[in-house]
C-alpha positions as CSV (number, residue, x, y, z in Angstrom):
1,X,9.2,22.8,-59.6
2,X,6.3,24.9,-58.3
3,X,4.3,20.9,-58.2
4,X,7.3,19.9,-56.2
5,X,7.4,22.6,-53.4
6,X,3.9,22.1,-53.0
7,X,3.9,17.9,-52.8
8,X,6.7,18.9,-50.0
9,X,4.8,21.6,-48.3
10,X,1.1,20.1,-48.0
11,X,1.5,17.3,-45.4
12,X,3.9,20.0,-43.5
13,X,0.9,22.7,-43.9
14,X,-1.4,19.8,-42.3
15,X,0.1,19.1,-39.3
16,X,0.8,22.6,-38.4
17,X,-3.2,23.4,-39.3
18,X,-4.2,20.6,-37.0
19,X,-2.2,21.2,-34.3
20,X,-3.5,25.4,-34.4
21,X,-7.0,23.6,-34.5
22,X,-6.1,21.3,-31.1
23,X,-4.6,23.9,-29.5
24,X,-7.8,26.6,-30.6
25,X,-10.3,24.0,-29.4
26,X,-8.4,23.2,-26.5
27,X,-9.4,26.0,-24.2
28,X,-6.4,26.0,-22.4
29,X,-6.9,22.4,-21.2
30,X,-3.5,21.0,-21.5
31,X,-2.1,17.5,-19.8
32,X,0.2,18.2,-16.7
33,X,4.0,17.4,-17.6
34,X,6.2,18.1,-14.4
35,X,8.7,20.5,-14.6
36,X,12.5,19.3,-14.9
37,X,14.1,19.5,-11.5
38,X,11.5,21.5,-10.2
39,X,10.4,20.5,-6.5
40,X,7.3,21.5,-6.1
41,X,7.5,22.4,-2.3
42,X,9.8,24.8,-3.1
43,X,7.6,27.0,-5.9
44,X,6.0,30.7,-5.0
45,X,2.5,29.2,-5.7
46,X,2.6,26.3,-3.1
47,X,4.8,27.3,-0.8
48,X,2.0,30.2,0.2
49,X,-0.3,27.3,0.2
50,X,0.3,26.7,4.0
51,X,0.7,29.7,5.3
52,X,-1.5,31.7,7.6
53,X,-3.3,35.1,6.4
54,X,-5.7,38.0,8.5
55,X,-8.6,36.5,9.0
56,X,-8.1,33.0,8.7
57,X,-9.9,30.7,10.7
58,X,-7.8,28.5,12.3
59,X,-7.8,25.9,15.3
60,X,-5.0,24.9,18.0
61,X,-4.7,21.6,19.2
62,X,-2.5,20.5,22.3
63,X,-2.2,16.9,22.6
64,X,1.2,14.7,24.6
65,X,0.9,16.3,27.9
66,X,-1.8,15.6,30.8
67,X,-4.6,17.9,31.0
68,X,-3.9,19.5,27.7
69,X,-5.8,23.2,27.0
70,X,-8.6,22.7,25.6
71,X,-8.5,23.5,21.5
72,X,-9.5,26.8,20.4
73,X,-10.7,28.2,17.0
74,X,-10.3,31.9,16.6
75,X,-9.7,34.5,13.9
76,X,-6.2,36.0,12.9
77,X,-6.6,39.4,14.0
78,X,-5.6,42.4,11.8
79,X,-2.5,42.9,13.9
80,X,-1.6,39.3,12.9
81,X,-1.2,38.0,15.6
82,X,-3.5,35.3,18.3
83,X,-4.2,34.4,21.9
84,X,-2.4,31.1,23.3
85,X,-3.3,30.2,27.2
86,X,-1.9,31.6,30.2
87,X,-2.9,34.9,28.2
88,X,0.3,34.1,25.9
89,X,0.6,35.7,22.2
90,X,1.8,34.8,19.4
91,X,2.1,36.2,15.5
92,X,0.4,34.1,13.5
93,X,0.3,35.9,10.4
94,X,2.7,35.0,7.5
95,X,4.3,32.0,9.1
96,X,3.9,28.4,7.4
97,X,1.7,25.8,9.6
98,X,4.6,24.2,10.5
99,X,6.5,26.8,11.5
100,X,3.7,28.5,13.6
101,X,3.3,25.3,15.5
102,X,6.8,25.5,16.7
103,X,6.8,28.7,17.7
104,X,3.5,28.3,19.9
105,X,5.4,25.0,21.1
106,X,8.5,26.6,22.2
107,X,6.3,29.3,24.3
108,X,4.3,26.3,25.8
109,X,6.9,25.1,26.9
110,X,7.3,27.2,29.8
111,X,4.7,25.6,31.3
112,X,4.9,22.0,30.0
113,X,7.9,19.7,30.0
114,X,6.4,18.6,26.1
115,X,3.9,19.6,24.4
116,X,2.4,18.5,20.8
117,X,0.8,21.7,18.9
118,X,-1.2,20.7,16.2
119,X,-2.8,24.1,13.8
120,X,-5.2,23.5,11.4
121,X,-6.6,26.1,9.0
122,X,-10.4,25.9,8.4
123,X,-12.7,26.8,5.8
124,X,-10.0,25.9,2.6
125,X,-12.2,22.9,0.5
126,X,-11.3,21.1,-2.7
127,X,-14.0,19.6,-4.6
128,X,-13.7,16.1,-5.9
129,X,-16.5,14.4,-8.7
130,X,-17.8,12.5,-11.4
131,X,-16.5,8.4,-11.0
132,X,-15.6,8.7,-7.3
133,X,-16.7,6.5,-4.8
134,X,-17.9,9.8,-2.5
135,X,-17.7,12.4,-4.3
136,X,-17.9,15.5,-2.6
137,X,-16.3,18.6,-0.7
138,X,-13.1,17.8,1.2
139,X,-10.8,19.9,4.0
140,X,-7.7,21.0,1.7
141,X,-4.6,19.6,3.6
142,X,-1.7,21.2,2.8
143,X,0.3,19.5,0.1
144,X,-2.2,17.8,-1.4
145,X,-1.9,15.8,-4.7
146,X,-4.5,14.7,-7.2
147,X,-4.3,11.2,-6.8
148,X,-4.6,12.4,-2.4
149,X,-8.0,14.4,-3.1
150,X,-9.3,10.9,-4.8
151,X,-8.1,8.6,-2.2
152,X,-10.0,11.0,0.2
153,X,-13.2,10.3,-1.7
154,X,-13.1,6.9,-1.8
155,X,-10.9,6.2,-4.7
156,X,-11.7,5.6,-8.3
157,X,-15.2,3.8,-9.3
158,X,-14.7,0.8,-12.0
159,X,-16.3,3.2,-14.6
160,X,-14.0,5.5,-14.2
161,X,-11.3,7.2,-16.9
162,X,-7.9,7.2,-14.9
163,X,-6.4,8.9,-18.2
164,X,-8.1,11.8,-18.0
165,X,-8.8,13.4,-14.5
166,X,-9.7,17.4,-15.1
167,X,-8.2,19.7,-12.6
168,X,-10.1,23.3,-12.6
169,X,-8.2,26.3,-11.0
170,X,-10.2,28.7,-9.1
171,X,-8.5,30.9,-12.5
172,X,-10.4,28.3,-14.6
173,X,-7.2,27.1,-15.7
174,X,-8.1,23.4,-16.4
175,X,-5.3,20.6,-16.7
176,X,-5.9,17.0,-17.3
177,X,-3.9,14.8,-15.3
178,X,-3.2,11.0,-16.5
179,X,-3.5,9.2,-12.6
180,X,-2.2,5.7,-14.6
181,X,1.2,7.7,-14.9
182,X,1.0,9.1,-11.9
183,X,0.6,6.1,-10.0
184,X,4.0,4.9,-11.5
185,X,5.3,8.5,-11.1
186,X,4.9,10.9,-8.4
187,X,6.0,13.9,-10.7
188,X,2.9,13.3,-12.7
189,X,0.8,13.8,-9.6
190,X,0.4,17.7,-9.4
191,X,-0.6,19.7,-6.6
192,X,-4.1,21.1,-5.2
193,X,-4.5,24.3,-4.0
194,X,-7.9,25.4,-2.1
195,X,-10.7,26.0,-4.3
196,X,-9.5,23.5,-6.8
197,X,-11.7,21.0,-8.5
198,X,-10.9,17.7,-9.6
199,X,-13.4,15.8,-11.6
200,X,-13.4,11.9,-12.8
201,X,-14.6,12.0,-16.1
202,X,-16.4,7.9,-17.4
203,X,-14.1,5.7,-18.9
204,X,-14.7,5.2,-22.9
205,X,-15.5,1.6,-23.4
């Protein structure tokens, strides 16, 4: 009987020791499965992505209307908010890009009959390596995907391992990301966030 439990229990007892092994050597580094129903746009972690702090660096385009200000990069102050022309303010701090640039639009328009505002945060980078074409330190655009950061640097090199594109958090969280699936699949295609690296590791022939 004792022979029996055992001949049941030992290829059981082998697949949970190999799988403590994997997940022991795997340092964390797990491949990205989306998250049912889960819009990314919508989580805590991205939706901050976007939006403006103290002390960024950010600068204000005006385009669509003749003679258009001239662009300015300034500093969020500590009271949050910046300086638009005709000695206009605005709050700047804790609004989404998107939103900020309506706002600032909406106050132009007092002096415009239209008037594009364009706002671009500076100084956020992701870094993108290994089997790139131009590999290298990019602008982080808000919303940006994987497979966005490599079509940035050029794209993917014939050498490279589409299967298995490492993505280090500025934690040091790493996931591996499989761009072949993500290329069919969107969901598969996580987001960056600014500091992130993304790494093309060679393809095993």
């Amino acid at each position: 009987m004792r022979c029996n439990v055992f001949r049941w229990l030992g290829p059981f007892l082998g697949v949970v020791c190999l799988a403590l092994v994997a997940a022991g050597c795997g340092g964390g580094r797990v491949y990205y499965r989306p998250t049912a129903n889960l819009d990314p746009n919508e989580t805590g972690t991205l939706a901050g992505i976007d939006v403006v702090r103290v002390g960024d660096r950010i600068t204000v385009m005006y385009t669509d209307v003749p003679n258009p200000p001239p662009a300015v990069e300034q500093r969020v102050r500590e009271d949050g908010r910046i300086t638009l022309p005709f000695n206009e303010e605005v709050e700047a701090a804790g609004k989404r890009v998107s939103d900020l640039q309506e706002e600032i639009r909406r106050k132009l328009l007092k002096y415009f009959n239209r008037i594009t505002v364009t706002v671009r945060i500076e100084g956020r980078y992701v870094h993108v390596g290994g089997y790139v074409r131009m590999p290298g330190r990019y602008d982080y655009e808000g919303q940006m995907t994987v497979l966005d950061a490599i079509k940035v640097a050029g794209d993917f090199t014939e050498f490279a391992n589409r299967k298995a594109v490492r993505v280090t958090r500025t934690d040091g969280t790493e996931i591996i990301v499989n761009c072949k699936k993500a290329l069919e699949d969107p969901r598969y295609d996580p987001p960056l966030y600014p500091g992130d690296d993304v790494y093309v590791p060679k393809k095993l022939w």
